[in-house]
C-alpha positions in Angstrom: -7.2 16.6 -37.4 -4.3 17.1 -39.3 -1.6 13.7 -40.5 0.4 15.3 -38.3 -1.3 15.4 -35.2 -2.7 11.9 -35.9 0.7 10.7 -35.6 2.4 11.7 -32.8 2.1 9.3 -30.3 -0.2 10.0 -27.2 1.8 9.7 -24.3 0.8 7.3 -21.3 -0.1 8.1 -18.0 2.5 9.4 -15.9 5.1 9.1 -18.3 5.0 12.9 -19.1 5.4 13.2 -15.2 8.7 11.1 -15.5 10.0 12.7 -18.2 9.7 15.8 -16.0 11.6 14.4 -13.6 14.2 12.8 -15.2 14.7 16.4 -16.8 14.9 18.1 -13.6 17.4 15.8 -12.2 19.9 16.2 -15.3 19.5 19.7 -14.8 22.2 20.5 -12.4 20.2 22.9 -10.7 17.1 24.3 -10.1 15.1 24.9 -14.0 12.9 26.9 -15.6 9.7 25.6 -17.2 11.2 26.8 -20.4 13.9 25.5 -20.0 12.4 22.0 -18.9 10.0 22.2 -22.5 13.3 22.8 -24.7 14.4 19.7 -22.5 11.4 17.6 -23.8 12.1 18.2 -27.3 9.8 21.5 -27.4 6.6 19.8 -29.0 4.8 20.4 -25.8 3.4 23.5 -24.7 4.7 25.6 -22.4 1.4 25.8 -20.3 1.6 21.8 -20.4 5.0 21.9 -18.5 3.9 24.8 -16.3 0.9 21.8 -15.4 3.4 19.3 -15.0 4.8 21.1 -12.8 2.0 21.9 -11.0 1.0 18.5 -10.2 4.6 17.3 -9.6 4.6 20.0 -6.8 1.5 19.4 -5.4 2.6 15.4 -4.9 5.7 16.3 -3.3 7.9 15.4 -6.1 9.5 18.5 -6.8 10.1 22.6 -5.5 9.9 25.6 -6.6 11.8 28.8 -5.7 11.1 32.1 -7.0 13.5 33.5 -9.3 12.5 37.1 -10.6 8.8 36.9 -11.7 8.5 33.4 -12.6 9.8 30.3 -10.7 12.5 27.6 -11.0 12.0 24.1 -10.0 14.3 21.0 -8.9 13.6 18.0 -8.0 12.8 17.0 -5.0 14.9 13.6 -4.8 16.0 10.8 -6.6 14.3 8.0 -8.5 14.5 5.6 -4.2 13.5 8.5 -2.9 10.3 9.5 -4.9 8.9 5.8 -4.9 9.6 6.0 -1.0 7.2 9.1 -0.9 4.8 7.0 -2.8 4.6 4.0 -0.4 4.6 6.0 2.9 1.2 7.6 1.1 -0.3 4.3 0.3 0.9 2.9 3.9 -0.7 6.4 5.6 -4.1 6.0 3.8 -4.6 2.6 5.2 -6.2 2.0 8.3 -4.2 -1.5 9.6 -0.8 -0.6 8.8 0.5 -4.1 10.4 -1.9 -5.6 8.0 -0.5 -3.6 4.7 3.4 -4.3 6.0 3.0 -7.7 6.5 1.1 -8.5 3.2 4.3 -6.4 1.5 6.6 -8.5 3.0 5.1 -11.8 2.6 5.0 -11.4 -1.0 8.8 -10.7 -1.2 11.3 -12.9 -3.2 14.0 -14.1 -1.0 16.6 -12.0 -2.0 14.4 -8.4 -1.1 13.3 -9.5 2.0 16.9 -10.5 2.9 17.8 -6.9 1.9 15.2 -5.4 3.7 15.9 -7.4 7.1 19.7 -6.0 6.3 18.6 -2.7 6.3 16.3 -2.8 9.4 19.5 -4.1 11.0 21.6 -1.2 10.1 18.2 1.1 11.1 18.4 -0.2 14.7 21.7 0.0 15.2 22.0 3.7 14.0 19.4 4.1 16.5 21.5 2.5 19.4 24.4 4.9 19.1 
């Protein structure tokens, strides 16, 4: 192993995925893997992004569109919107939802579960008109 290698620093888990994302969204568009590598400061390989990518789409968290012979992505939404996706997965993989929701919102501070019964509020009455 070369000094190098030995010194970059090993990324942790998922942070390659966010620095994906955060890519994406700065992109002002939909962007190509290349384009995504250059992004990242081009010491990963392009097959790594193209993985990335890969398992970014397959979680939901971004889209891809053809674009000649190869493919452009984009995110898929924001930074709300993507840990949204994430707890309406762990919510649907649990049998007693009441059970998961009301453990969730017991262990809120006061000021989040005031928010939260604000936006319920505003939930029900977009539902009234």
């Amino acid at each position: 192993m070369t000094v190098q290698r030995r010194a970059r620093r090993r990324r942790g888990q998922g942070e390659l995925e966010a620095q994906v994302l955060a890519a994406l969204r700065g992109a002002g568009g939909p962007a190509t893997a290349g384009w995504v590598q250059e992004r990242l400061g081009g010491d990963l390989a392009y097959t790594t992004v193209i993985t990335i990518l890969t398992r970014l789409l397959d979680k939901g968290a971004v889209t891809r569109e053809r674009a000649g012979r190869s493919f452009v992505w984009s995110a898929a939404s924001d930074e709300a919107g993507l840990a949204a996706r994430k707890m309406r997965k762990v919510l649907d993989a649990e049998s007693d939802r009441g059970a998961v929701l009301a453990s969730f919102v017991s262990g809120l501070g006061p000021d989040d579960e005031r928010l939260l019964r604000e936006l319920l509020g505003q939930s029900g009455a977009e539902g009234e008109d």
